[in-house]
C-alpha positions as CSV (number, residue, x, y, z in Angstrom):
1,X,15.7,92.5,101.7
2,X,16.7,94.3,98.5
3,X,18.3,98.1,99.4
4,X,15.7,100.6,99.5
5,X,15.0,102.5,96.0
6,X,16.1,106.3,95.9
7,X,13.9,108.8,96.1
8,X,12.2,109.7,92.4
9,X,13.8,113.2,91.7
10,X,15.4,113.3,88.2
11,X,19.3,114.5,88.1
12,X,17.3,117.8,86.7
13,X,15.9,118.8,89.8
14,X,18.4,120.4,91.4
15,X,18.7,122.5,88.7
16,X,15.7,123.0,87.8
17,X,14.3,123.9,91.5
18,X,17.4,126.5,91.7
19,X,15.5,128.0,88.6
20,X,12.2,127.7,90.6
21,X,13.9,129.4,93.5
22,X,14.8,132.1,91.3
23,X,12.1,132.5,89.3
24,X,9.2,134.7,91.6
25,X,6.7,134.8,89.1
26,X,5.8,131.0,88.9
27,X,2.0,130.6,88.5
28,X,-0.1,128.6,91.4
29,X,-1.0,125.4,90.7
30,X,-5.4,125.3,90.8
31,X,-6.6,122.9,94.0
32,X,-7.3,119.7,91.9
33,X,-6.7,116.7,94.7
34,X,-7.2,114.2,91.7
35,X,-4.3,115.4,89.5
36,X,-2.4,116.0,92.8
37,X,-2.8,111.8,93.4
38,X,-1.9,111.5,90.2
39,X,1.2,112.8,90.1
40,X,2.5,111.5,93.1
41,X,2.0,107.7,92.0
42,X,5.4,106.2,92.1
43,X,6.5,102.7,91.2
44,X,9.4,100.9,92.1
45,X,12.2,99.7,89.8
46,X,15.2,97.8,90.0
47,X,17.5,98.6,87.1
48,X,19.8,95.3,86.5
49,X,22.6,95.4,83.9
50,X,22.0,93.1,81.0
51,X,23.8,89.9,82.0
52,X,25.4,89.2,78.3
53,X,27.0,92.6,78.8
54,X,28.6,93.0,82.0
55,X,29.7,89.0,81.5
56,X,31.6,90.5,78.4
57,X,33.7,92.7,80.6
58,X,34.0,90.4,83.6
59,X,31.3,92.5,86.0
60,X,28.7,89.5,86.3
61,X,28.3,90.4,89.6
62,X,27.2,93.8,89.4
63,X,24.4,94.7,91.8
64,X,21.0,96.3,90.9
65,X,19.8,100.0,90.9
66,X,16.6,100.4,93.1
67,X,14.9,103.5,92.2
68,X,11.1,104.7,92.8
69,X,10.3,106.3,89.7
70,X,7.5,108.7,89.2
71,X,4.8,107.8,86.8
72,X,4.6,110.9,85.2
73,X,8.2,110.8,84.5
74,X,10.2,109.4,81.4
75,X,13.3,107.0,81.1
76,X,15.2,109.8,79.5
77,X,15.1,111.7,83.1
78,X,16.5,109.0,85.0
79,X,19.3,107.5,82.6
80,X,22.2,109.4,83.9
81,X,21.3,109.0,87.3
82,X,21.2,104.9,86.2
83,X,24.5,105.5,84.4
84,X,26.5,106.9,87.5
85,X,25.3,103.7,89.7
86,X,27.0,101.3,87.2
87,X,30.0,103.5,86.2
88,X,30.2,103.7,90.1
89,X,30.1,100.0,90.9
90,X,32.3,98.2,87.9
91,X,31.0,99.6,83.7
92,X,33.7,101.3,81.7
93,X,30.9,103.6,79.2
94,X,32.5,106.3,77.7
95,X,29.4,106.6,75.3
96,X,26.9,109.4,75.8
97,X,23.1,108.9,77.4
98,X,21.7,108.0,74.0
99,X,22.9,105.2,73.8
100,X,21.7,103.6,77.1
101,X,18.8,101.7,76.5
102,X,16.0,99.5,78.6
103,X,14.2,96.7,77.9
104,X,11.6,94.6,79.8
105,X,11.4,90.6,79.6
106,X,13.5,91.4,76.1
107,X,11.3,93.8,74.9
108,X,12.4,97.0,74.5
109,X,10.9,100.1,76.1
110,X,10.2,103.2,74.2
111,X,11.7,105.8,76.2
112,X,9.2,108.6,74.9
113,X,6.2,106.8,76.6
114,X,5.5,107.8,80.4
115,X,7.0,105.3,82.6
116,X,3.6,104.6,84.2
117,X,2.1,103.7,80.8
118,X,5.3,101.5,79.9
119,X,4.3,99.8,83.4
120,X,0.6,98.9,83.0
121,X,1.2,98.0,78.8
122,X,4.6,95.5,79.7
123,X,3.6,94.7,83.3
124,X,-0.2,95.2,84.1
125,X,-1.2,94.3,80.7
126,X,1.0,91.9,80.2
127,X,0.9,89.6,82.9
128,X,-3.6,90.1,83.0
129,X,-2.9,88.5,79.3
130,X,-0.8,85.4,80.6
131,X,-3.4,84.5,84.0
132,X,-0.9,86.2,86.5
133,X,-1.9,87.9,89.4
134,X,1.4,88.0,91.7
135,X,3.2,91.2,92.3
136,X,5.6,92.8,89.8
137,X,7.0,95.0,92.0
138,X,9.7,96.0,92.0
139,X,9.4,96.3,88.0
140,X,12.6,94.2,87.0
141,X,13.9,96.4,84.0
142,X,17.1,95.4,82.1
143,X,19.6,98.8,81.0
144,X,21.8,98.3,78.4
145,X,24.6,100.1,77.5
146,X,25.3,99.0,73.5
147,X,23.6,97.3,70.7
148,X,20.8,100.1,70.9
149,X,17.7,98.6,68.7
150,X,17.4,101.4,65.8
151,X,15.0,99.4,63.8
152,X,12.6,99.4,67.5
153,X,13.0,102.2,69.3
154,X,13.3,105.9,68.1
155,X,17.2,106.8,68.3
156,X,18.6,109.6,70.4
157,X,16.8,109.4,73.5
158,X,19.1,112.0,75.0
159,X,16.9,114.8,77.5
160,X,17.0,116.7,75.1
161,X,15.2,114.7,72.5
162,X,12.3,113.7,75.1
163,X,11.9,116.9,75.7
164,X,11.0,117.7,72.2
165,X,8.8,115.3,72.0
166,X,6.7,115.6,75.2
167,X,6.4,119.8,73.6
168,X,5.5,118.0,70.5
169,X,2.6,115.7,72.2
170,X,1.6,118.7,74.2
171,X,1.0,120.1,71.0
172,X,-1.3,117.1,69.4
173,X,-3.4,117.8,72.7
174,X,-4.1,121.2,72.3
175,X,-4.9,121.0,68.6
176,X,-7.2,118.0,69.2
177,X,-8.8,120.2,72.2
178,X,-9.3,123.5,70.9
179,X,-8.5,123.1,66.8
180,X,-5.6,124.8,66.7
181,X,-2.1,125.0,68.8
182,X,-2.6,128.9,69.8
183,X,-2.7,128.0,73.4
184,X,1.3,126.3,73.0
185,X,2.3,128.9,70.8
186,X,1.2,131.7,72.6
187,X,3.3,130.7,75.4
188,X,6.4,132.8,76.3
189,X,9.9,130.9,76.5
190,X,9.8,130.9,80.2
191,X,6.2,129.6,80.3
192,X,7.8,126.6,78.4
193,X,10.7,126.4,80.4
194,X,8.2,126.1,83.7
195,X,6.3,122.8,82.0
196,X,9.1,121.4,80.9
197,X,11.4,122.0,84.7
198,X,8.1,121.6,86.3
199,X,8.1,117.4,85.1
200,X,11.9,117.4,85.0
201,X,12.1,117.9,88.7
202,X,9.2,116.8,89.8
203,X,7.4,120.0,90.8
204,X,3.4,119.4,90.9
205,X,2.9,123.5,91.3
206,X,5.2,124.3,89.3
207,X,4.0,122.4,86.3
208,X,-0.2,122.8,86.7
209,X,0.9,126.3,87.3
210,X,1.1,126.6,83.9
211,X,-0.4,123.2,82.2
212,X,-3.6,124.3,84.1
213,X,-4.0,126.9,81.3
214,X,-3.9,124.6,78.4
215,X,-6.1,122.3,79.8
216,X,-8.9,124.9,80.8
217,X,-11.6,125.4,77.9
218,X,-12.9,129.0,79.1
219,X,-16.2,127.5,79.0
220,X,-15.8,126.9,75.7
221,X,-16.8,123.0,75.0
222,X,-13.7,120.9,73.6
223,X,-13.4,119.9,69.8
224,X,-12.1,116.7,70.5
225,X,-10.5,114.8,73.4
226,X,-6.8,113.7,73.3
227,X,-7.5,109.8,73.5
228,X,-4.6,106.9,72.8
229,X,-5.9,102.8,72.9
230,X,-3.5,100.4,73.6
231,X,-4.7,97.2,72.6
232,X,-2.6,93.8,73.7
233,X,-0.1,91.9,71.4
234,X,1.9,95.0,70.0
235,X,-1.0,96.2,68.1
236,X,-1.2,99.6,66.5
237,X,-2.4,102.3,69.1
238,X,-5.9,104.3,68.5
239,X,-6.1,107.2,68.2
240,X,-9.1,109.0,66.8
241,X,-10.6,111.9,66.7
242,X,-13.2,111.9,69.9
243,X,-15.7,114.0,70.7
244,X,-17.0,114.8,74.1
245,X,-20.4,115.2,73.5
246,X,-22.9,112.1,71.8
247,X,-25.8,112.4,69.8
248,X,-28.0,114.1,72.1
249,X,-25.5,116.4,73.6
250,X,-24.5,114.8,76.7
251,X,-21.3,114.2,77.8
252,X,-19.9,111.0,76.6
253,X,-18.7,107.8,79.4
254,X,-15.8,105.9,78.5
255,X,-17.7,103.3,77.5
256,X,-18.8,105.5,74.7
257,X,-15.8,106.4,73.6
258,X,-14.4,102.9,73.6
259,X,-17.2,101.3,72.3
260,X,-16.7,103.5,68.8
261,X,-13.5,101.8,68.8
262,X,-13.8,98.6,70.1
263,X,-17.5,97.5,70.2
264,X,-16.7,93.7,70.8
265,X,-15.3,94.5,73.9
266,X,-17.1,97.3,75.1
267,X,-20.9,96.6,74.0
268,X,-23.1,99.9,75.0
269,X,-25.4,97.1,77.0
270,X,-23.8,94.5,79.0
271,X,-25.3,90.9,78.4
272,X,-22.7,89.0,80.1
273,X,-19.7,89.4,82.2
274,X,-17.3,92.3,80.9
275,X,-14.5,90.9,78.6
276,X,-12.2,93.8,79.0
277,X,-11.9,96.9,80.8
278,X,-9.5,100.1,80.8
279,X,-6.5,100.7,82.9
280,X,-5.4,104.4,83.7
281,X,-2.6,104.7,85.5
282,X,-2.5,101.6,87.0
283,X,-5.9,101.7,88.0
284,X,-9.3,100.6,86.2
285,X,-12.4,103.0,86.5
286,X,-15.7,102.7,86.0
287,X,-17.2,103.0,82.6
288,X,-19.8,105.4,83.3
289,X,-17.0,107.7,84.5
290,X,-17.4,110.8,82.2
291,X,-14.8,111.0,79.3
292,X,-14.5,115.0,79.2
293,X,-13.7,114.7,83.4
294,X,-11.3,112.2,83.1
295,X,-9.4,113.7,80.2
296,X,-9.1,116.8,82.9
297,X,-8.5,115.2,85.8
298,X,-6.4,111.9,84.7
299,X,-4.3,112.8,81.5
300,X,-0.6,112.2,82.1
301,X,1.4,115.5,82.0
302,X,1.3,115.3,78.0
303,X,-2.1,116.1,78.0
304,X,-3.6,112.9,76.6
305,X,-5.3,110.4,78.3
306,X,-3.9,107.1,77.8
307,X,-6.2,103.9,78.1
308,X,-4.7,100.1,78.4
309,X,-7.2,97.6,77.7
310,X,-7.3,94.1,80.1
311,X,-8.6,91.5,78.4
312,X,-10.3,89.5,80.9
């Protein structure tokens, strides 16, 4: 029986909930059981060290890192916590947390995607593609410690760096919502510093406190919805601009939205067995399920809400 994974709080969090601690004026997070679900899903990982490298410096027998990772959460937040297992047991890395990299079943894993959305694209998606229907858990993910894949993955995947660019996705969503990045902008330091420590460390109140605020419309109907496709076989993500509304002003389902982009697979009218359906975190809903609810209720913490079609 494989050692059981440690507990999904970041390196961050100890930090971060010291600044909680200290910080009295935090803003309640609204009652919202869905989002609270959400955030708590949690998949297990086993980190192994690349076997071409740790054969290089005689370490072949190097065990595993067992980790339950929040879905929410990013490579980037767990990498030094990774790191210290395998300096620990036998790696000489003098290199900085940049370098570190991860790949699943040799493909590498872009560290600025949620790991949950990494999961069902590599795993769920994966394995519906090639007739398997066994259990991938724990999720067997490779960390490597040189050769990083500059001409695949974005470079500098440092905290640092993902934290930029989960400010800068945050961003995207509000100008797709509201037409313009006022909400983001308008935001005091600390009010970023909350969102940011808030998915660092893990802390559900302390991040709707505040994301709560960008998500909420004032009763004002949204421009467009943050939407991303992911399509099997590496192809391009979709992203288009979405409305929440149709023709005759009603709230559009998913199947709406998808069937503007895909209409082969997601026909309006059903005249056969479906040949795909949607995956959100890990799950598939139905397709009447209103597109403006789940954008509120089941966006990761970046604000968009990230579909992964199965092609059945």
């Amino acid at each position: 029986m494989p050692p059981q994974p440690a507990q999904g709080r970041t390196p961050a969090a100890a930090s971060s909930n010291s600044a909680s601690a200290n910080n009295t004026s935090t803003t309640p997070a609204p009652h919202n059981p869905i989002a609270k679900v959400i955030w708590e899903g949690s998949i297990p990982i086993q980190f192994s060290w690349d076997k071409a490298e740790a054969a290089a410096v005689g370490s072949s027998a190097v065990e595993s890192f067992f980790y339950e990772a929040q879905r929410c959460s990013y490579f980037s937040l767990l990498t030094s916590h990774v790191r210290k297992h395998f300096v620990d047991m036998a790696l000489h890395f003098i290199g900085d947390d940049a370098e570190v990299w991860y790949d699943y079943e040799g493909t590498p894993l872009k560290w600025h995607y949620p790991i949950g959305l990494l999961y069902d694209i590599h795993g769920l998606q994966a394995s519906s593609g090639r007739g398997m229907n066994g259990s991938l858990l724990p999720w067997k993910v490779t960390v490597h410690f040189q050769n990083f894949p500059g001409d695949k993955l974005i470079k500098s995947q440092a905290v640092d760096s993902c934290q930029d660019y989960f400010m800068a996705m945050i961003k995207e969503a509000d100008y797709l919502r509201n037409g313009s990045t006022k909400k983001v902008m308008n935001m005091s330091k600390s009010d970023q510093t909350q969102l940011w420590d808030g998915l660092s460390s893990n802390n559900y109140d302390r991040f709707w406190g505040m994301n709560h605020k960008l998500m909420q419309n004032d009763g004002v109907m949204a421009r467009n919805l943050p939407i991303r496709i992911y399509l099997p076989e590496n192809c391009p993500v979709i992203q288009e601009p979405v409305s929440p509304i149709d023709d005759r002003e009603q709230p559009k389902t998913l199947r709406q939205v998808l069937n503007a982009s895909l209409p082969d697979l997601f026909p309006l009218i059903e005249t056969g067995p479906p040949v795909a359906a949607a995956m959100i975190h890990g799950i598939i809903p139905s397709l009447d399920t209103s597109a403006i609810w789940a954008s509120q209720n089941m966006s990761y913490p970046d604000n968009f809400l990230h579909l992964v079609i199965i092609i059945k």
